[in-house]
FITORVO-270848 format. One line per field, with one value per residue (C-alpha): residue number from 1; residue in three letters; x, y, z. Coordinates in steps of 0.05 Angstrom, whole numbers, padded with zeros to 5 digits, always signed. Layout:
pos = (NUM,...)
code = (ALA,...)
xx = (X,...)
yy = (Y,...)
zz = (Z,...)
! end
This chain:
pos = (1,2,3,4,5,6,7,8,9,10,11,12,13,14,15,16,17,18,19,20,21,22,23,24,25,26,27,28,29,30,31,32,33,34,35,36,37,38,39,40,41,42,43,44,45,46,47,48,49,50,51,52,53,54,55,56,57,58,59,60,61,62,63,64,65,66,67,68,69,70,71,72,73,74,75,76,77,78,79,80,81,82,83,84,85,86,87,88,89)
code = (UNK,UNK,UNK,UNK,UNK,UNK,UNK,UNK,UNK,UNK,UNK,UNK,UNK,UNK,UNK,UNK,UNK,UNK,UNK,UNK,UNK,UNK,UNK,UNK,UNK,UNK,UNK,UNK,UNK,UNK,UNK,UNK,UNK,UNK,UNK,UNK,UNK,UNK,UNK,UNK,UNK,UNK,UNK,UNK,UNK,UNK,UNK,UNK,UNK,UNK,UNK,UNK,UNK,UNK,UNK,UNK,UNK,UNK,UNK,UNK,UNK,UNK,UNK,UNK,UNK,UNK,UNK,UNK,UNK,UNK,UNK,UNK,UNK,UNK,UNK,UNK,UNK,UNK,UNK,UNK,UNK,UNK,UNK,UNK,UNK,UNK,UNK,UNK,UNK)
xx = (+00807,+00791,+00766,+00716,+00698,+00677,+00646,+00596,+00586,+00560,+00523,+00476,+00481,+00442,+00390,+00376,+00367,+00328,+00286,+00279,+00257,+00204,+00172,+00176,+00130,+00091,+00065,+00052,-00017,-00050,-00116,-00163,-00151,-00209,-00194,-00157,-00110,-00151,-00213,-00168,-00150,-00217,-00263,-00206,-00175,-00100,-00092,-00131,-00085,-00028,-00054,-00067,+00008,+00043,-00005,+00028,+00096,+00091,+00060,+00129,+00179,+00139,+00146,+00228,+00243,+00203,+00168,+00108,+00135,+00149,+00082,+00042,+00089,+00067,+00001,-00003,+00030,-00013,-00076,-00058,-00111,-00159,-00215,-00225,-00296,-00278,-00209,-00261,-00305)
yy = (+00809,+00834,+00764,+00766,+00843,+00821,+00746,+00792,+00851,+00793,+00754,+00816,+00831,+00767,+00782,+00852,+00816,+00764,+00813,+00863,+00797,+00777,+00853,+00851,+00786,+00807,+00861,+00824,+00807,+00775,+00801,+00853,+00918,+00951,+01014,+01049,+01108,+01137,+01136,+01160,+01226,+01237,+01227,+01246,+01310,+01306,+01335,+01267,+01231,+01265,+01268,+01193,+01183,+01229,+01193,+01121,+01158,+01183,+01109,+01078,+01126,+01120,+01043,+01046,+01089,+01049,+01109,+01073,+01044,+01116,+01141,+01073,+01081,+01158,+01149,+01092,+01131,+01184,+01137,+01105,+01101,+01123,+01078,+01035,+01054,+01130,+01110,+01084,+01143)
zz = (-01780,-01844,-01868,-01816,-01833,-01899,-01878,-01839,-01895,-01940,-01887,-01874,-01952,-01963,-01911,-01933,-02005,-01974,-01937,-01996,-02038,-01980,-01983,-02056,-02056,-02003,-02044,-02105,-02123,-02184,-02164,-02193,-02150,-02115,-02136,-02194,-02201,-02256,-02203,-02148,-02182,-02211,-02148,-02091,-02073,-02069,-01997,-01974,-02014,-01980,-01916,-01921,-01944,-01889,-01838,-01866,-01860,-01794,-01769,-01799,-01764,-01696,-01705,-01724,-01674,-01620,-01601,-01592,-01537,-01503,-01515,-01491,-01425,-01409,-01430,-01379,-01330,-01335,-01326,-01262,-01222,-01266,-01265,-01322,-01341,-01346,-01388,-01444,-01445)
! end
């Protein structure tokens, strides 16, 4: 039993290494980037920047959590019957 304990600890050890490794490249550019940090902090207050970062944040948790999936099922809920033409106004 033990043996099998540690067969799977090192099975989903090399996936989370694999998947680390996968993000890492993903991220990786040998481009020119559009825009610089020394441009960022001269030309952009840093409450945009934060509000911009807790706004990724907050998208990231909603996602892990599957909360999306709460909301999009109330919100539908609460928009049955509604006619379609006044749901995109």
């Amino acid at each position: 039993m033990f043996v099998r304990g540690v067969q799977v600890l090192a099975v989903m050890k090399h996936r989370y290494d694999e998947e680390a490794e996968s993000q890492k490249k993903k991220y990786e550019t040998d481009g020119e980037a559009l825009l610089t940090w020394s441009v960022v902090q001269k030309r952009l207050p840093w409450s945009v920047i934060i509000l911009i970062g807790a706004g990724f944040a907050f998208s990231e948790v909603i996602k892990k959590s599957c909360l999306e999936e709460l909301i999009s099922q109330k919100v539908l809920e609460s928009l049955h019957g509604v006619p379609p033409v006044v749901v995109q106004l």
